[in-house]
C-alpha positions in Angstrom: 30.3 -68.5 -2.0 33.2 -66.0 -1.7 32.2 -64.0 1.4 34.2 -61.0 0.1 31.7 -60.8 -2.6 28.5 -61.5 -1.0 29.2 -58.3 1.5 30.5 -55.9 -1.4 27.9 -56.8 -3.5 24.8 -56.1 -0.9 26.7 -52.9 0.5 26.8 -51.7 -3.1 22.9 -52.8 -3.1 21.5 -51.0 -0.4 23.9 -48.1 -1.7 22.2 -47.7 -5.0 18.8 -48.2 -3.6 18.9 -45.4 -0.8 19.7 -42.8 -3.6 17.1 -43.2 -5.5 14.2 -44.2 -3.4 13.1 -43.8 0.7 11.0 -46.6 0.7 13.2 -49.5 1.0 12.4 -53.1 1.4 14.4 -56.1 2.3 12.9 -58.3 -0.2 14.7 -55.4 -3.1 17.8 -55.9 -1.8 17.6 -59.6 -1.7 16.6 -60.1 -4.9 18.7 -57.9 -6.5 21.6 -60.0 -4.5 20.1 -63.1 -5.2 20.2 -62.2 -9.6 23.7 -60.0 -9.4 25.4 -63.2 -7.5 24.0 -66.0 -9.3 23.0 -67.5 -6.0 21.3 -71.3 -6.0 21.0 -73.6 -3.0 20.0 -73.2 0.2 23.5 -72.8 1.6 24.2 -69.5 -0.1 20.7 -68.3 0.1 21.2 -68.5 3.9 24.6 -66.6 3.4 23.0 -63.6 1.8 20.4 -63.4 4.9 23.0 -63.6 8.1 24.6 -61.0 5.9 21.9 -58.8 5.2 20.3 -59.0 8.6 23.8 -58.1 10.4 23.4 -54.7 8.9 20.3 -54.3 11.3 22.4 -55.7 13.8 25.6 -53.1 14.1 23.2 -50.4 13.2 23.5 -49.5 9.5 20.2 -50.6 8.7 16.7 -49.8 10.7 13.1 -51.4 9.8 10.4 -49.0 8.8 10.9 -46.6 6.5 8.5 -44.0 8.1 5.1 -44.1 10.3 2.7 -45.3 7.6 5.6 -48.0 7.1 7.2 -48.5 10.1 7.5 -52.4 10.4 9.4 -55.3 7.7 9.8 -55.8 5.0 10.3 -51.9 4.9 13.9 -50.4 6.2 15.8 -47.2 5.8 19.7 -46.6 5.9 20.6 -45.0 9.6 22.9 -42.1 9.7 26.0 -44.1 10.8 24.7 -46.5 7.7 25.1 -43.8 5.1 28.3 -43.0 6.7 30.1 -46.4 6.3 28.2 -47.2 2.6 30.5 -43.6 1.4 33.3 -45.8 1.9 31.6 -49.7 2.0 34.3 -51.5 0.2 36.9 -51.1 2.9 34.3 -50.1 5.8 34.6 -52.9 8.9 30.9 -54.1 7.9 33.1 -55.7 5.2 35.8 -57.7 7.0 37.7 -58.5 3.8 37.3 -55.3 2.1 38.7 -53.9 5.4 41.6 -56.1 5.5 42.6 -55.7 2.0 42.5 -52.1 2.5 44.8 -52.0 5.8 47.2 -55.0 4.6 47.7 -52.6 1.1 48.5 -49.4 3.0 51.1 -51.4 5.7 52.8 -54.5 6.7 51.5 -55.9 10.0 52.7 -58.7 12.2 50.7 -61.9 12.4 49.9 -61.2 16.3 48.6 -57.6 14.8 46.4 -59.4 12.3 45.2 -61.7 14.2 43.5 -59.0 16.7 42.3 -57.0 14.2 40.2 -60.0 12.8 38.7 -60.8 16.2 37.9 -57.5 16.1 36.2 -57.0 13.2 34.3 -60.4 14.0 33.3 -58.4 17.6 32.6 -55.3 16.0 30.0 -57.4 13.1 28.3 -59.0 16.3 27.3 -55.8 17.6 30.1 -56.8 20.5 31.1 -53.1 21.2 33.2 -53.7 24.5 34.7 -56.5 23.1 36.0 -54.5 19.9 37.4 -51.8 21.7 39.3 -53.7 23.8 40.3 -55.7 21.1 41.5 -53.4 18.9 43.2 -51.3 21.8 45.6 -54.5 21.9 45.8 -54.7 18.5 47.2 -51.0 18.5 49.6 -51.9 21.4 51.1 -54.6 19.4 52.2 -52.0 16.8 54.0 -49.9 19.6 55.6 -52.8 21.0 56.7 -53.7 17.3 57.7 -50.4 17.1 59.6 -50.6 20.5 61.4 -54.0 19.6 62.5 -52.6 16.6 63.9 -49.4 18.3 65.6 -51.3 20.8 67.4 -53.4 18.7 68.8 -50.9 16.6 70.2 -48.6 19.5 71.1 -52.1 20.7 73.4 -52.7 17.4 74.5 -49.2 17.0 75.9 -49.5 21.3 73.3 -46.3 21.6 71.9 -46.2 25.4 68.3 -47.8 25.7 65.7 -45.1 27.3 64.1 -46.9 30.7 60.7 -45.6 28.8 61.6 -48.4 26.3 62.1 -51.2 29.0 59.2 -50.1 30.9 55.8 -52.7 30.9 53.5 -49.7 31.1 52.3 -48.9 27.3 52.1 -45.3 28.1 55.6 -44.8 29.2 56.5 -46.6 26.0 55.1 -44.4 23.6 56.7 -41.9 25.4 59.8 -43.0 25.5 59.4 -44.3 21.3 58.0 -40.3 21.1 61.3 -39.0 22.4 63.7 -41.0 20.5 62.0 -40.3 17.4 62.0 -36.5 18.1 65.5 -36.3 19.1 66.1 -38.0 15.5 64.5 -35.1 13.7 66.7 -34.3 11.5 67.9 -37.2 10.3 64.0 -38.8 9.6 62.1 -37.7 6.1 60.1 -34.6 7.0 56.6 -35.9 5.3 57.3 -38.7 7.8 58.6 -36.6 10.7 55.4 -34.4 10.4 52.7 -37.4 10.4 54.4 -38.7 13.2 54.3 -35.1 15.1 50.8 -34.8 13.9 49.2 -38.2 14.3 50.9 -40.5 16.3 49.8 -39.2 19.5 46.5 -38.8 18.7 45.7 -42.4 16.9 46.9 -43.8 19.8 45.5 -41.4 22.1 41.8 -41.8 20.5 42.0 -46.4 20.3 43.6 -46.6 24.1 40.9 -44.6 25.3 38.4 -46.5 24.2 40.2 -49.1 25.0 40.1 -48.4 28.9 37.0 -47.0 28.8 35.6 -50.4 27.9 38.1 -52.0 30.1 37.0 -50.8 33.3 33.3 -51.8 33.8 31.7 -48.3 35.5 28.8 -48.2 32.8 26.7 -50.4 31.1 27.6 -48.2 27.7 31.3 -47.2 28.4 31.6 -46.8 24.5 29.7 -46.0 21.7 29.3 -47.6 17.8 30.4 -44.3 16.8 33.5 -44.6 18.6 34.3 -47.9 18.0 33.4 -47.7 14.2 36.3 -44.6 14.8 38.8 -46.8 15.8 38.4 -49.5 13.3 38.3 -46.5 10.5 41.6 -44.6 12.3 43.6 -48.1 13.0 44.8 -48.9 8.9 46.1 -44.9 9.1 48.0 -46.1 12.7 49.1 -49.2 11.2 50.7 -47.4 7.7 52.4 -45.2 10.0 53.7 -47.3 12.3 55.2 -49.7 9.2 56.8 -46.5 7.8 58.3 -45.5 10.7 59.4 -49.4 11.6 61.2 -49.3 7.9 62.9 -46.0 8.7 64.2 -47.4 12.2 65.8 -50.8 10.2 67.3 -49.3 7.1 68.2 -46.3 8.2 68.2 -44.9 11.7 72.3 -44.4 12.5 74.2 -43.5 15.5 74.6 -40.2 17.0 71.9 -39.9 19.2 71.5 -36.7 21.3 70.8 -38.7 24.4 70.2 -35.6 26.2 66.9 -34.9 24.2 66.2 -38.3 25.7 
Protein backbone atom coordinates (compact mmCIF):
# COMPACT_ATOMS: atom_id res chain seq x y z
CA UNK A 1 0.00 0.00 0.00
CA UNK A 2 1.46 3.52 -0.90
CA UNK A 3 1.82 5.14 2.58
CA UNK A 4 1.50 8.53 1.01
CA UNK A 5 -1.99 7.64 0.22
CA UNK A 6 -3.15 5.81 3.17
CA UNK A 7 -2.35 9.14 5.41
CA UNK A 8 -3.92 11.66 2.80
CA UNK A 9 -6.73 9.72 2.42
CA UNK A 10 -7.68 9.27 6.37
CA UNK A 11 -6.62 13.02 7.03
CA UNK A 12 -9.05 13.94 4.29
CA UNK A 13 -11.58 11.35 6.24
CA UNK A 14 -11.61 12.60 9.54
CA UNK A 15 -11.67 16.21 7.80
CA UNK A 16 -14.98 15.66 6.16
CA UNK A 17 -16.43 13.93 9.06
CA UNK A 18 -15.73 16.69 11.78
CA UNK A 19 -17.69 19.26 9.67
CA UNK A 20 -20.60 17.75 9.40
CA UNK A 21 -21.14 15.78 12.53
CA UNK A 22 -19.71 15.93 16.55
CA UNK A 23 -20.19 12.47 17.15
CA UNK A 24 -17.43 10.78 15.55
CA UNK A 25 -16.54 7.14 15.65
CA UNK A 26 -13.42 5.23 14.67
CA UNK A 27 -15.30 2.46 13.04
CA UNK A 28 -16.70 5.72 10.24
CA UNK A 29 -13.46 6.61 9.52
CA UNK A 30 -12.22 3.14 8.94
CA UNK A 31 -14.64 2.09 6.77
CA UNK A 32 -14.79 4.91 4.82
CA UNK A 33 -10.81 4.20 4.46
CA UNK A 34 -11.22 0.74 4.02
CA UNK A 35 -13.98 1.39 0.58
CA UNK A 36 -12.11 4.83 -0.76
CA UNK A 37 -8.64 2.71 -0.69
CA UNK A 38 -9.76 -0.51 -2.01
CA UNK A 39 -7.98 -2.17 0.96
CA UNK A 40 -7.91 -6.28 1.11
CA UNK A 41 -5.60 -8.35 3.22
CA UNK A 42 -4.60 -8.30 6.54
CA UNK A 43 -1.37 -6.47 5.81
CA UNK A 44 -3.03 -3.21 4.70
CA UNK A 45 -5.86 -3.51 6.95
CA UNK A 46 -3.22 -3.36 9.78
CA UNK A 47 -1.68 -0.25 7.91
CA UNK A 48 -4.84 1.74 8.06
CA UNK A 49 -4.99 1.14 11.99
CA UNK A 50 -1.17 2.08 13.20
CA UNK A 51 -2.18 5.02 11.03
CA UNK A 52 -5.37 5.88 12.34
CA UNK A 53 -4.44 5.22 15.96
CA UNK A 54 -1.11 7.57 15.67
CA UNK A 55 -3.50 10.44 15.35
CA UNK A 56 -4.59 9.64 19.07
CA UNK A 57 -1.05 9.36 19.71
CA UNK A 58 0.56 13.06 18.63
CA UNK A 59 -2.66 14.50 19.79
CA UNK A 60 -4.94 15.27 16.80
CA UNK A 61 -7.39 12.90 17.79
CA UNK A 62 -9.05 12.31 21.48
CA UNK A 63 -11.71 9.38 22.35
CA UNK A 64 -15.12 10.47 23.53
CA UNK A 65 -16.97 12.75 21.90
CA UNK A 66 -18.66 14.26 25.06
CA UNK A 67 -19.79 12.88 28.66
CA UNK A 68 -22.76 10.69 27.51
CA UNK A 69 -19.92 9.35 24.98
CA UNK A 70 -16.86 9.66 26.46
CA UNK A 71 -15.06 6.22 25.79
CA UNK A 72 -14.26 4.16 22.00
CA UNK A 73 -15.42 3.80 19.44
CA UNK A 74 -16.44 7.60 19.92
CA UNK A 75 -13.57 10.42 19.25
CA UNK A 76 -13.58 14.12 18.49
CA UNK A 77 -10.79 16.26 16.59
CA UNK A 78 -8.55 18.19 19.42
CA UNK A 79 -7.79 21.80 18.77
CA UNK A 80 -4.26 21.25 17.57
CA UNK A 81 -6.18 18.41 15.26
CA UNK A 82 -8.32 20.91 13.50
CA UNK A 83 -5.28 22.99 13.14
CA UNK A 84 -3.05 20.59 11.17
CA UNK A 85 -6.27 18.96 9.11
CA UNK A 86 -6.58 23.05 7.54
CA UNK A 87 -3.47 22.15 5.99
CA UNK A 88 -3.30 17.99 6.18
CA UNK A 89 -1.76 17.34 2.88
CA UNK A 90 1.57 18.80 3.76
CA UNK A 91 1.03 18.82 7.70
CA UNK A 92 4.03 16.59 9.54
CA UNK A 93 1.18 13.90 10.50
CA UNK A 94 1.75 13.19 6.78
CA UNK A 95 5.53 12.60 6.39
CA UNK A 96 5.33 12.42 2.62
CA UNK A 97 2.88 15.13 2.08
CA UNK A 98 5.33 17.15 4.23
CA UNK A 99 8.32 16.23 2.29
CA UNK A 100 6.87 16.91 -0.99
CA UNK A 101 5.87 20.14 0.16
CA UNK A 102 9.41 21.32 1.55
CA UNK A 103 11.51 19.48 -1.27
CA UNK A 104 8.99 21.67 -3.98
CA UNK A 105 9.57 25.00 -2.16
CA UNK A 106 13.73 24.34 -1.84
CA UNK A 107 16.65 22.30 -2.63
CA UNK A 108 18.19 20.63 0.54
CA UNK A 109 21.24 18.61 1.10
CA UNK A 110 21.04 14.88 1.76
CA UNK A 111 22.50 15.49 5.46
CA UNK A 112 19.35 18.14 5.69
CA UNK A 113 16.96 15.51 4.49
CA UNK A 114 17.97 13.02 6.29
CA UNK A 115 17.29 14.87 9.69
CA UNK A 116 14.24 16.14 8.76
CA UNK A 117 12.92 12.53 8.23
CA UNK A 118 14.08 11.30 11.59
CA UNK A 119 12.25 14.00 12.65
CA UNK A 120 9.15 13.69 11.31
CA UNK A 121 9.43 9.79 12.31
CA UNK A 122 10.05 11.45 16.19
CA UNK A 123 7.58 13.92 15.92
CA UNK A 124 4.69 10.77 14.56
CA UNK A 125 5.91 8.76 17.78
CA UNK A 126 4.79 11.36 20.01
CA UNK A 127 8.87 11.74 20.62
CA UNK A 128 8.74 15.52 21.43
CA UNK A 129 12.40 16.04 22.75
CA UNK A 130 13.64 13.97 20.30
CA UNK A 131 12.12 16.16 17.37
CA UNK A 132 13.15 19.33 18.56
CA UNK A 133 16.47 18.45 18.85
CA UNK A 134 16.35 16.83 15.66
CA UNK A 135 15.07 19.32 13.73
CA UNK A 136 17.33 22.06 15.53
CA UNK A 137 20.27 20.12 13.75
CA UNK A 138 18.51 19.88 10.81
CA UNK A 139 18.21 23.78 10.74
CA UNK A 140 21.98 24.02 11.65
CA UNK A 141 22.87 22.14 8.67
CA UNK A 142 21.22 24.85 6.41
CA UNK A 143 23.45 27.58 8.15
CA UNK A 144 26.49 25.59 7.84
CA UNK A 145 25.48 25.05 4.01
CA UNK A 146 24.82 28.49 3.96
CA UNK A 147 28.32 29.25 5.61
CA UNK A 148 30.28 26.75 3.21
CA UNK A 149 28.89 28.40 0.47
CA UNK A 150 29.77 31.97 1.68
CA UNK A 151 33.11 30.99 2.45
CA UNK A 152 33.96 29.68 -0.66
CA UNK A 153 32.94 32.45 -2.65
CA UNK A 154 34.82 35.27 -0.57
CA UNK A 155 37.45 32.44 -0.81
CA UNK A 156 37.43 32.69 -4.87
CA UNK A 157 36.72 36.25 -5.16
CA UNK A 158 40.34 36.81 -2.50
CA UNK A 159 37.53 38.71 -0.13
CA UNK A 160 38.71 38.42 3.75
CA UNK A 161 36.76 35.50 5.58
CA UNK A 162 34.83 36.96 8.87
CA UNK A 163 36.30 34.93 12.19
CA UNK A 164 32.23 34.59 12.77
CA UNK A 165 32.43 32.27 9.71
CA UNK A 166 35.32 30.08 11.01
CA UNK A 167 33.90 30.02 14.38
CA UNK A 168 32.36 26.28 15.69
CA UNK A 169 29.73 28.09 17.73
CA UNK A 170 26.33 28.21 15.47
CA UNK A 171 25.42 31.44 16.98
CA UNK A 172 28.49 33.33 16.02
CA UNK A 173 27.89 31.89 12.59
CA UNK A 174 24.64 33.26 11.90
CA UNK A 175 26.03 36.25 12.97
CA UNK A 176 28.73 36.52 11.09
CA UNK A 177 26.41 34.97 7.61
CA UNK A 178 23.94 38.00 9.01
CA UNK A 179 26.60 40.57 8.58
CA UNK A 180 27.93 39.62 5.28
CA UNK A 181 24.67 39.49 3.80
CA UNK A 182 23.76 43.00 5.12
CA UNK A 183 26.86 44.62 4.13
CA UNK A 184 25.75 43.09 0.53
CA UNK A 185 22.51 45.04 0.52
CA UNK A 186 22.57 46.57 -2.35
CA UNK A 187 23.79 44.32 -4.58
CA UNK A 188 21.04 41.24 -3.25
CA UNK A 189 17.29 41.30 -4.83
CA UNK A 190 15.20 43.38 -2.41
CA UNK A 191 12.13 40.76 -2.09
CA UNK A 192 15.07 38.60 -1.06
CA UNK A 193 16.96 41.17 1.07
CA UNK A 194 13.66 41.83 2.95
CA UNK A 195 12.79 38.02 3.84
CA UNK A 196 16.07 37.63 4.93
CA UNK A 197 15.91 40.99 7.28
CA UNK A 198 12.48 39.88 8.30
CA UNK A 199 12.74 36.11 8.77
CA UNK A 200 15.93 34.75 9.00
CA UNK A 201 16.59 35.69 12.47
CA UNK A 202 13.58 34.66 13.66
CA UNK A 203 13.19 31.05 12.00
CA UNK A 204 16.26 30.32 13.37
CA UNK A 205 15.71 32.10 16.58
CA UNK A 206 12.21 30.18 17.20
CA UNK A 207 13.85 26.00 15.99
CA UNK A 208 17.31 26.67 18.11
CA UNK A 209 15.34 27.48 21.03
CA UNK A 210 13.49 24.64 21.15
CA UNK A 211 16.21 23.04 20.23
CA UNK A 212 18.19 23.82 23.59
CA UNK A 213 15.38 23.84 25.56
CA UNK A 214 15.01 20.12 24.87
CA UNK A 215 18.67 19.79 25.01
CA UNK A 216 19.29 20.60 28.42
CA UNK A 217 17.30 18.20 30.65
CA UNK A 218 15.85 20.84 33.62
CA UNK A 219 12.13 19.67 33.08
CA UNK A 220 10.31 16.77 32.40
CA UNK A 221 8.28 18.90 29.60
CA UNK A 222 11.02 21.34 28.33
CA UNK A 223 8.85 21.68 25.01
CA UNK A 224 5.52 21.50 23.96
CA UNK A 225 3.52 19.69 20.72
CA UNK A 226 2.59 23.17 19.94
CA UNK A 227 6.02 24.18 19.69
CA UNK A 228 7.44 21.46 18.09
CA UNK A 229 4.42 21.09 15.51
CA UNK A 230 5.87 25.08 15.07
CA UNK A 231 8.98 24.09 14.03
CA UNK A 232 8.19 21.34 11.70
CA UNK A 233 5.50 23.98 10.09
CA UNK A 234 8.27 27.08 10.06
CA UNK A 235 11.34 24.70 8.85
CA UNK A 236 10.08 24.33 4.69
CA UNK A 237 9.78 28.52 4.99
CA UNK A 238 13.70 28.33 6.54
CA UNK A 239 14.72 25.82 4.19
CA UNK A 240 13.26 27.95 0.81
CA UNK A 241 14.98 30.80 2.17
CA UNK A 242 18.12 29.53 2.91
CA UNK A 243 18.19 27.72 -0.89
CA UNK A 244 17.39 31.23 -2.30
CA UNK A 245 19.83 32.93 -0.56
CA UNK A 246 22.61 29.79 -1.21
CA UNK A 247 21.69 30.40 -5.18
CA UNK A 248 22.21 34.21 -4.82
CA UNK A 249 25.77 33.63 -2.96
CA UNK A 250 26.91 31.01 -6.14
CA UNK A 251 25.68 32.89 -9.21
CA UNK A 252 25.92 36.04 -8.25
CA UNK A 253 27.55 37.44 -5.13
CA UNK A 254 30.83 39.55 -6.58
CA UNK A 255 33.66 41.34 -5.06
CA UNK A 256 33.60 44.54 -3.41
CA UNK A 257 32.87 43.85 -0.10
CA UNK A 258 32.60 46.73 2.48
CA UNK A 259 34.63 44.73 5.01
CA UNK A 260 34.19 47.45 7.41
CA UNK A 261 30.34 46.67 7.71
CA UNK A 262 31.89 43.35 8.64
Amino acid sequence: MDGAELRAVVLQIVEELSTRHTNLSAGAVLQRAQDRLGIRGLKDEQALLTFFYDLFRIGYLSWGADLANGAPPWFHVTDVGREALAQHSRDPANPDGYLSHLNSRASISAVTESYIREGLNTFNAGCLKATAVIVGAAAESLVLDIRDALVSKLNLVKASVPKDLTDWRVKRILDGIEAVIKAKQVDVPKPLFERFQANWPAFTHRIRTARNDAGHPISVDPVTADEVHASLLIFPQLASLASELKDWIDKSYSSGVDEKAI
